[in-house]
C-alpha positions, 0 to 999 in steps of 0.5 A: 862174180866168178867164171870159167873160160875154156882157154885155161880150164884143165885138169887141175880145174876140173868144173870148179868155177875161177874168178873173174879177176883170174880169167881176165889175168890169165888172158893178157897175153904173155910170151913163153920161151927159152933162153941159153944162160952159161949152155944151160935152157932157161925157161921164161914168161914176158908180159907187157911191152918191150921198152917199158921199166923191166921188172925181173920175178922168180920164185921159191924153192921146187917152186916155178915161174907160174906163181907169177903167172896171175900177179905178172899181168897186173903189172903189165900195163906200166912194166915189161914184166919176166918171170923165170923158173930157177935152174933145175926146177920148172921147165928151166935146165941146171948145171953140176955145182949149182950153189947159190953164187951160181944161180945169183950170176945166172939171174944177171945173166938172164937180165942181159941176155932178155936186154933188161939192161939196155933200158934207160930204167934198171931193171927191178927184182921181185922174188920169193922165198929161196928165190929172194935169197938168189936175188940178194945175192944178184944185188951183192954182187951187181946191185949197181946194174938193177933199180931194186929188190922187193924180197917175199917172205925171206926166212928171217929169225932171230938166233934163238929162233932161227936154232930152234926152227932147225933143231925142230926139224924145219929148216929152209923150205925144201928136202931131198936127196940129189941121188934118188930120181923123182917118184913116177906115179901111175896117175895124176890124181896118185902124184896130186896127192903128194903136193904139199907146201913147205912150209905147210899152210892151207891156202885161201884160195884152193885153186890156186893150189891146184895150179901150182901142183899141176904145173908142178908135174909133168907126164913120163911115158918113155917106154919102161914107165907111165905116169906122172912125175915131178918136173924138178931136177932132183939135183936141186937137193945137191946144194948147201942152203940148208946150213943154219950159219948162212941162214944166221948171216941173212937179216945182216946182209938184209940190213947191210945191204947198200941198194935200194930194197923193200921186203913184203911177208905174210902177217902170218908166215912162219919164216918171216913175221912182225919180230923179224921185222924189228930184229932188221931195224935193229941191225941197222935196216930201219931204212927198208920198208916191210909190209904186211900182207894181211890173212897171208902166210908164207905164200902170200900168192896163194893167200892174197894174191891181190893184195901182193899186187897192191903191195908190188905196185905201190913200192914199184910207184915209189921207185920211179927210176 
């Protein structure tokens, strides 16, 4: 059954009908705020109930805290669920030299400064993506304060593999030049039609698609231009992810990693699949669940959004403390 409900019908959804399952998500209600970490805004959704087992989720690269936005509700019921934008991009702010250190001390502190850990239950991260690379390195350095990690599709490859995913010109999602401001086009439909996913896929469920990329955007009227234009900060692009050897060295920390973790992906993602599975279990992390979302690839939630919350909510029933 499929519906459409007038609260959330915009311009991203035109007359196209939504399906029930995404009305009803998109109705539990959600606070949306700022909160101030290191003189820096960061923007955030919280459902559910304060007091209740927190759950902390961000997103990948460009991406934004609205990718959660139809999986948190799911949740809702059993967690006080947070999703962020990461700094720079979405609505949040970002500072000068924002390497991955940084961002990884400002995931801990935006769990301290929402009272995530002044729950008898630790806090648990769910991330995608870049975003999972931020948290495992929030777990490297306070894994003690959270009760977990469940990583979404981390790009994780062999040596031979991950060498030729770079000389291929692939690399981690995500390029740019932090010295260039973002193109600002004369309409939106003119700024839609340069959404893209990195890396590309078609969706399974094309509205979801259209959400992403309008919430992606934002208006520009401020008096020399007019139109439509990326909300990220180009000066996400100044950071040094990109280099191959940090990449090398993940399915090692993975593996190493001495706090509870579980890993979700996409059966048919091209960053993470069966053999990168092994290739963790041979590095010594035989002990970390890695489960397959079928017909998704790397954007699981864009794919099988569903199934990532039967995914999330059966590894979040196993860790009950």
């Amino acid at each position: 059954m499929k519906t459409a409900s007038s609260d959330i019908v915009d311009i991203w959804a035109g007359d196209q009908d939504l399906p029930t399952w995404f009305v009803q998500a998109m109705a539990v209600p959600r606070e949306e705020a700022f909160v101030e970490v290191d003189g820096s805004k960061v923007h955030y959704f919280r459902w559910g109930k304060r007091g209740k087992p927190p759950l902390l989720m961000t997103h990948g690269f460009l991406a934004h805290a609205r990718c959660f936005a139809f999986i948190a509700p799911f949740l809702a019921g059993d967690y006080d669920v947070i999703a962020y934008d990461l700094a720079g991009m979405g609505d949040s702010e970002i500072a000068a030299d924002c390497d991955g250190e940084k961002r990884a001390k400002d995931m801990v502190a935006v769990a301290d400064a929402l009272d995530l850990f002044a729950n008898a239950v630790k806090p648990k991260i769910i991330a995608h993506s870049f975003g999972s690379g931020v948290a495992l390195t929030a777990m490297e350095m306070a894994g003690e304060r959270f009760g977990g990690l469940i990583i979404c599709d981390l790009m994780v490859m062999r040596p031979e593999k991950l060498l030729a995913h770079f000389e291929g010109g692939g690399g981690p999602p995500g390029s740019g030049r932090s010295d260039r401001a973002n193109k600002v086009y004369p309409d939106y439909q003119s700024a839609h039609a340069r959404f893209v996913l990195s890396p590309p896929q078609p969706v399974q469920e094309p509205f979801l698609f259209e959400y992403m990329a309008y919430h992606s955007l934002r208006r520009v009227d401020d008096g020399e231009q007019q139109g439509w234009s990326w909300k990220f900060d180009p000066m996400v692009f100044d950071r040094n992810e990109n280099d191959m050897a940090k990449w090398a060295q993940t399915p090692q920390r993975i593996a190493d990693l001495p706090h509870r973790l579980a890993m979700i992906y996409g059966e048919n993602s091209k960053l993470f699949d069966a053999d990168s599975a092994a290739y963790i279990r041979e590095l010594g992390g035989s002990h970390v669940p890695m489960i397959a979302v079928p017909e998704a690839e790397h954007h699981l939630m864009l794919d099988q959004p569903l199934a990532l919350v039967t995914a999330l909510r059966s590894v979040l029933a196993l860790w009950t403390d």
